[in-house]
C-alpha positions, 0 to 999 in steps of 0.5 A: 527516470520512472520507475517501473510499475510492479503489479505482480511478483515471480521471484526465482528460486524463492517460494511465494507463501501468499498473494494479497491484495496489494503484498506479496510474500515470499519464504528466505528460510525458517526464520525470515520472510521477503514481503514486497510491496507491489503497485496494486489497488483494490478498491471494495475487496476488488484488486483493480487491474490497473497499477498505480505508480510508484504506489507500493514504493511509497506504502513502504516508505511510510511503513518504514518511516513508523516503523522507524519512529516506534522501534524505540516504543515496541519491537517490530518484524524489520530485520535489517537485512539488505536486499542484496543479501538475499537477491543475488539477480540485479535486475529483481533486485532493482525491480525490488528497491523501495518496496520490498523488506526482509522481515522475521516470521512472527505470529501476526495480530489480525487486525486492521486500522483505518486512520482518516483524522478526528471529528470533534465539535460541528464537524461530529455532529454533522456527521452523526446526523447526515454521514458527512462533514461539512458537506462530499467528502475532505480531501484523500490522499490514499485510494479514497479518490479512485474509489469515489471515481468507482462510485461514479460506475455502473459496477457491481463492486465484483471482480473483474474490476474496471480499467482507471483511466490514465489521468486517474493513475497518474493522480492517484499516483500523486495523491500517494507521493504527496501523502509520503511527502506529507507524512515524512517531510 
């Protein structure tokens, strides 16, 4: 059975501290936060209007798949609270399973990082002379692939985004759960 998509979040009775681009946060009490994870893309700073299935499912699993491995390594936000102790509605609990975790408020570092593999040998140097290896560019498994679709528009990479065409959801939606699946065995 598939899951329903979740673009956008209204929890009731909490108050939502911030809208990213694809996370949405919401104050439990002074000490913990609700960070859900929606179905969102952006792709060039630009949230696309279309959701990605099961998307915001998967970039949680990940998240807590390394969160997991590295606890032992440095300490993280993960509370262990379930869901169910601070959702008392079962059907946004359900629209909520997967993607959402209960997390302590911390201070957060600013800063990103973008991981796409190692260039050594033949493969740096063709792409310190020519921008890319081996000739267009290695298989993705993240948005990269809507993004050289985008590429492919007449779009001034300002919102409003275009609308994806449905078979380039439903890829992009595979392309995440084969990176899950890849990831996490």
């Amino acid at each position: 059975m598939p899951t329903p998509t979740v673009y956008r979040t209204a929890l009731r009775g909490l108050e939502r501290l911030h809208e990213g681009k694809v996370r949405d946060i919401y104050a439990l009490d002074g000490a913990t936060m609700l960070i859900v994870t929606t179905d969102r893309l952006s792709a060039f700073d630009v949230v696309l209007p279309d959701p990605i299935p099961d998307k915001g499912r998967v970039l949680n699993s990940i998240s807590n798949f390394w969160f997991a491995r590295t606890q032992h390594l440095v300490p993280n936000h993960l509370s262990g609270r379930e869901l169910s102790s601070v959702i008392a509605d079962a059907d946004e609990r359900a629209l909520l399973e997967g993607r959402a975790v209960i997390v302590r408020r911390l201070r957060a570092l600013p800063i990103e990082a973008v991981v796409r593999g190692y260039l050594i040998g033949s493969g740096w140097k063709d792409y310190r002379a020519s921008g890319a290896v081996c000739g267009a560019s290695p298989p993705s498994f993240d948005k990269q692939f809507v993004r050289d679709y985008l590429e492919t528009l007449d779009w001034n990479k300002q919102p409003p985004g275009p609308r994806l065409p449905p078979e380039l959801i439903a890829r992009t939606s595979e392309k995440y759960r084969e990176a899950l699946a890849r990831l996490t065995g």
